[in-house]
N, C-alpha and C positions, 0 to 999 in steps of 0.2 A: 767724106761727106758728113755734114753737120745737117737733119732736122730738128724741127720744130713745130707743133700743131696750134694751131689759134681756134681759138670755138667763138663763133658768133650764131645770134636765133634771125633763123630762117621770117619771112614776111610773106608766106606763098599764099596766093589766091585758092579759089572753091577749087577749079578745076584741078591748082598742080597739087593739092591734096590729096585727092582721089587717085592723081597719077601717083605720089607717093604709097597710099595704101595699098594699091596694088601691086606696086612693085613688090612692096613689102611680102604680100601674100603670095605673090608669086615665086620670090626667095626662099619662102618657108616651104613651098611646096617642090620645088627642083632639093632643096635641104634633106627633109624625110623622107625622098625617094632614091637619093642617094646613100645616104644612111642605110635606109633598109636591106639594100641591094649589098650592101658591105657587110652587114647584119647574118642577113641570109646565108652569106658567103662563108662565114664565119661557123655559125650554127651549122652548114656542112658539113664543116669539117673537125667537129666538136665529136660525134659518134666515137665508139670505137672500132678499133678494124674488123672483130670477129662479133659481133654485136651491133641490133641496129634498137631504136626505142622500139619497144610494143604499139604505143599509140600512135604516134609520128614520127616524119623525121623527114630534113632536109635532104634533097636528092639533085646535085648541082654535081655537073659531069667531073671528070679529074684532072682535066684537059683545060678546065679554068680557072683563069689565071685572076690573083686578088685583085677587086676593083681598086684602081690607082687614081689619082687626080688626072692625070692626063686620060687613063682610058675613059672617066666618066666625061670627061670635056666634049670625047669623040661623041659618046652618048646623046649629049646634052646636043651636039650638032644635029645629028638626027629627028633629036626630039622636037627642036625649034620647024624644024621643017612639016611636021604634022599635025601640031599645037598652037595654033595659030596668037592665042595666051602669051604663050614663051617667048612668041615673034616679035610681041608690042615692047618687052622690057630689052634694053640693052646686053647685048650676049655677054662682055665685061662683065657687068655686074651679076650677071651670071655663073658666071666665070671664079669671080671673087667667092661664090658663096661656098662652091664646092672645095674652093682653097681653105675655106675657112672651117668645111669637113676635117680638112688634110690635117689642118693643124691642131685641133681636138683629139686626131687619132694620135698623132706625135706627142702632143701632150699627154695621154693616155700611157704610149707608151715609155717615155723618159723619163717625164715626172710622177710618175700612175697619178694620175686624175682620173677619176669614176670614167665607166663606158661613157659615152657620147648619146645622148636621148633627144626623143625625137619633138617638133617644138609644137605646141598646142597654138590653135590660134589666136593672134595679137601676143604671142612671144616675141617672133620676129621684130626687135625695133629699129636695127640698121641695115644702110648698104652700103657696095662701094663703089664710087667714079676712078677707077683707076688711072683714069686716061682723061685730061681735057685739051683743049683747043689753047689756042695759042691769046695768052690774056683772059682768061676768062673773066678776070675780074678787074670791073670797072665800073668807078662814083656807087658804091652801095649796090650792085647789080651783079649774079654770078649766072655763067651761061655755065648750065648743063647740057652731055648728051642725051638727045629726044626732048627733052624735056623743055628748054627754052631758057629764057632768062628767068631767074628767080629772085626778088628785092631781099635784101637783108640790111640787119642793124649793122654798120660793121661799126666797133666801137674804137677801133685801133686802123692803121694803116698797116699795108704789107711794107714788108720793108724792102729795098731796093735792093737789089739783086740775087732776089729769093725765087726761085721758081715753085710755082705748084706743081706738086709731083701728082696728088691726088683727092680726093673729097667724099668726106663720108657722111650721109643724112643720114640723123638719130633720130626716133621720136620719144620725144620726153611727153610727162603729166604735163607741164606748161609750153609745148609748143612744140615745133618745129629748128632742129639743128642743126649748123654744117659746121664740120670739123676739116679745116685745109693744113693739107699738109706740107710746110714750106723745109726747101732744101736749098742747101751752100752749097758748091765744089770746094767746097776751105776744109784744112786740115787742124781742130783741134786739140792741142797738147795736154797730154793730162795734167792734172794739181798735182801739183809736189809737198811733201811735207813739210811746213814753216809755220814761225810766227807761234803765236800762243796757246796752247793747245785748251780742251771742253769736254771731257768727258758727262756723257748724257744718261741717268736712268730714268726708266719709264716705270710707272706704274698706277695703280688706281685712287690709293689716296693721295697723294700727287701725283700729277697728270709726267710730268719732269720734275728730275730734280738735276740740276749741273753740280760740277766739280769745284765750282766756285761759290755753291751756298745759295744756290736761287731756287727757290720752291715755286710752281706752278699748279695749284688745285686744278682736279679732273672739271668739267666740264661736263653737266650729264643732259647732254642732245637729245638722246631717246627718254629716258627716264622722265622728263620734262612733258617731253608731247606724250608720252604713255595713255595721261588720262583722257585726252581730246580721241589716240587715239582710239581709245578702248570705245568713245560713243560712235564715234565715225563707225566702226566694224561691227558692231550692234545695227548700227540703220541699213548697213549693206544686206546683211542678214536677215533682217525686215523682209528688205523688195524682193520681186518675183523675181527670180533667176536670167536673168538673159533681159528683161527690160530695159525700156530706156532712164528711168528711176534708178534700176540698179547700174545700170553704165555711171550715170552722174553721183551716183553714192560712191561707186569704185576710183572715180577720177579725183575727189576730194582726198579720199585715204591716199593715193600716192599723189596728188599733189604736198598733202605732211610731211609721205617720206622724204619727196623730194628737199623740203623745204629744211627737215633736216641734217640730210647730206649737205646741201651747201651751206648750214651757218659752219658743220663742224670743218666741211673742206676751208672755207675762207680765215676760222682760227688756227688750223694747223699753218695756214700759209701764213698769216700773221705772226703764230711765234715762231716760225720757222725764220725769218726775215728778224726776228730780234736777237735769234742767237745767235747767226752768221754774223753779226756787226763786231767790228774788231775780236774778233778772233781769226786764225791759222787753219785748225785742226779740231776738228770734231769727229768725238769716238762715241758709237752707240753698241747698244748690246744686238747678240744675230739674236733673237728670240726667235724660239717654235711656234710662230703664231698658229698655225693649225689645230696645234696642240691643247692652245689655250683657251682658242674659242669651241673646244670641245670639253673643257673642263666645266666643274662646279658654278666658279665665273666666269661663265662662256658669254651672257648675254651683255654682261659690264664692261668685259676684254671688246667682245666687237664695238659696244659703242664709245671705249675712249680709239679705236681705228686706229690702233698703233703702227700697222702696217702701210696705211696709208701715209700717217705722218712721216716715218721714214723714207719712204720715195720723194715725199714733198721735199724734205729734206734736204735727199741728196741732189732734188734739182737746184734746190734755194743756192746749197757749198756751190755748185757749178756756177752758177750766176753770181755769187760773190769770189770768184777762184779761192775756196776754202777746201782744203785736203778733207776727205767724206772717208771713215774703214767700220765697217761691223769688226768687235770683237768677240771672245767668246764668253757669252750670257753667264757659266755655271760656276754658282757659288760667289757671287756677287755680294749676297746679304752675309756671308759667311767667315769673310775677309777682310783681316784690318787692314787697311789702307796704311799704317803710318809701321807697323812692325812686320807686315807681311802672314802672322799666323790667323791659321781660322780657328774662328770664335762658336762653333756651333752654331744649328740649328736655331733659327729666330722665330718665336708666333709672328703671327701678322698683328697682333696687338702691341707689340714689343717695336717703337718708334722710335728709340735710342738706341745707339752703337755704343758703348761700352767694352774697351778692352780692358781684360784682366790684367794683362800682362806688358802693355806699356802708360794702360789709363788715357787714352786717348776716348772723346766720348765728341760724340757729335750726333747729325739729323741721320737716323740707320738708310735714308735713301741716299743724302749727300755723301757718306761712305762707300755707298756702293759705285753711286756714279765716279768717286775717286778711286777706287779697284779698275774699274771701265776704261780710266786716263789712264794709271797706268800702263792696262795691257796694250793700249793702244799705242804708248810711244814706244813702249818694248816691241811692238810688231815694226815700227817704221825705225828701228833702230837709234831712238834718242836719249839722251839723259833726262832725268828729271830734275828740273827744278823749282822751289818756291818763292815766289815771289813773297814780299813782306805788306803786301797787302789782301792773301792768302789765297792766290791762285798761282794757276802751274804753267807753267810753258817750256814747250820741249826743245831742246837746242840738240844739235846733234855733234854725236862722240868725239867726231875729229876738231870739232872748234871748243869742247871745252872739256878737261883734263883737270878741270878743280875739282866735279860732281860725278858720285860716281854713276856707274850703270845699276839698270832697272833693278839686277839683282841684288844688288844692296843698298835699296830704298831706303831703307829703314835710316840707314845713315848719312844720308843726303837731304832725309826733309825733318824738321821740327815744326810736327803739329802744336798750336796753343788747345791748352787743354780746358777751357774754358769756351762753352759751345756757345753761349750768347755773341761774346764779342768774335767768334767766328763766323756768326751769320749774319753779322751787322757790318762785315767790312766786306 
């Protein structure tokens, strides 16, 4: 099975708005009551055996069994029968929200991501149609369940013999959005490694740096809107809590954020589409992003969104059939690229690569990103060679026998050791 999502904004009248809010509110509220009840459940059985708390304490029999997604389903059946609320929204999307318990708690527990908390209101900003009708979409018109037809912008065509599997309304600062999700019955085959390889580092004073000498300065999205936002958050602060003033001061401030999500989503997509072009194989570093947006530069790491770019990325390689591999990040800036030894510990001032020991000097990000190409064609088992116009592309072992392997790099590539006319061809 092959999907793919298309995002177009929604055109809903007064009425299907209100039916959107409430759906909304209504998901948040089957949400945190399922939550709690898993909560509870929990906090049961958190006591100790010979020991109960002094002040409180959970008292849920022994004989019950952990709330599961199917048993709260059974719940949720029940519940609609007496909540006459529950009755008006779609039991699916229902349905959906409590799967969407399930997989918080999975995520909790394989990847530990934080407990699962419960959502305040206007958190809630989607849902899900998991199930439509046969066509639902026709000339700019999507027919939802209960809900009816809905206009939207569509700014692309479906493509012919995609089925909508399902449909998810977002509410954003600027509107109204559905996200469809189209699927193949086609099988396809992974990229193979070919063609001319790219090693990629990321970092803050350049945004990218490639294997072949291309510098890309960060981009600073946030830093930029900082001072618009800092008044915008001052005048929210102003109005009375809960007014209609302070709604319309709140909807400015994340119409910004929004506004800065999408220029920096629309530049990752943009270099993302310049690197793919003739090249093979693009290698990027795994980085800790967790890690790093918890560090000293945590708030400069989130806004150059590296983690995002990377997905972008890897979708851009699948759309061009370009081989896509993380390799491993550690000691990138620490390694000569053209003798293979490491060179110590770099300041972050220190923006030359300098080897003692064969005089190779170049931009200390483009070194790194050339460390990156290596490990990456040593992972897909290729030799390394240089081009004479001083990029690398990796051929693989059994077709050449002149160059050696990764392991003796050193003697297979001659760097020019003059960094200008390196970064000018």
């Amino acid at each position: 099975m092959f999907n793919l999502t298309y995002e177009f904004k929604l055109k809903p009248t007064a009425a299907q708005v209100a039916f959107f809010e409430d759906w909304l509110e209504q998901c948040r509220c089957v949400y945190n009551y399922a939550l709690a009840e898993r909560k509870h459940w929990f906090q049961s059985r958190s006591c100790q055996v010979n020991a109960c708390s002094i002040r409180s304490e959970f008292i849920i029999r022994a004989q019950t069994k952990r709330p599961t997604y199917a048993s709260q389903c059974k719940s949720l059946t029940a519940a609609r029968a007496n909540i006459p609320a529950l009755c008006a929204v779609a039991v699916h999307v229902l349905q959906q929200t409590l799967r969407r318990l399930e997989k918080a708690f999975v995520s909790m527990w394989e990847q530990k991501h934080g407990f699962p908390r419960f959502k305040k209101a206007g958190a809630m900003r989607s849902f899900v149609f998991p199930q439509l009708g046969v066509n639902p979409v026709n000339n700019g018109v999507l027919k939802l369940p209960k809900i009816g037809f809905v206009k939207f912008h569509q700014s692309r065509p479906i493509p012919d013999g995609a089925n909508i599997k399902q449909a998810r309304i977002v509410r954003k600062a600027s509107g109204w959005y559905v996200m469809l999700t189209l699927q193949w019955d086609v099988s396809v085959p992974s990229v193979m490694p070919h063609g001319e390889a790219l090693g990629v580092d990321v970092g803050l004073t350049n945004f990218i740096a490639t294997s072949n000498g291309l510098l890309v300065k960060r981009q600073k999205f946030f830093a930029d809107a900082e001072c618009k936002l800092k008044l915008l958050q001052k005048r929210v602060s102003r109005k009375k809590l809960g007014s209609n003033n302070w709604k319309k001061a709140q909807k400015k401030v994340a119409k910004l954020h929004e506004y800065v999500a999408n220029c920096r989503k629309d530049w990752h997509w943009k270099l993302s589409h310049q690197l793919c072009k003739d090249v093979g194989m693009v290698f990027v570093e795994d980085l800790n992003l967790v890690g790093l947006s918890k560090a000293m530069l945590g708030k400069h790491c989130l806004d150059a969104s590296w983690g995002q770019f990377f997905a972008i990325l890897e979708q851009t390689c699948f759309k061009y059939g370009v081989y896509f591999q993380k390799v491993d990040a550690r000691k990138t800036s620490q390694i000569c690229p053209s003798c293979g030894l490491e060179t110590g510990k770099k300041e972050l001032s220190e923006r030359i690569h300098s080897c003692s020991n064969c005089g190779y000097t170049t931009d200390r990000d483009v070194a790194a990103a050339q460390v990156v190409l290596i490990r990456g064609l040593a992972a897909v088992g290729h030799t390394v060679k240089m081009l004479s116009e001083g990029k690398f592309v990796g051929i693989p072992a059994k077709k050449e026998s002149s160059y050696l392997k990764v392991r003796g790099v050193s003697k297979a590539i001659k760097w020019r050791s003059d960094r200008e006319s390196f970064l000018e061809s």
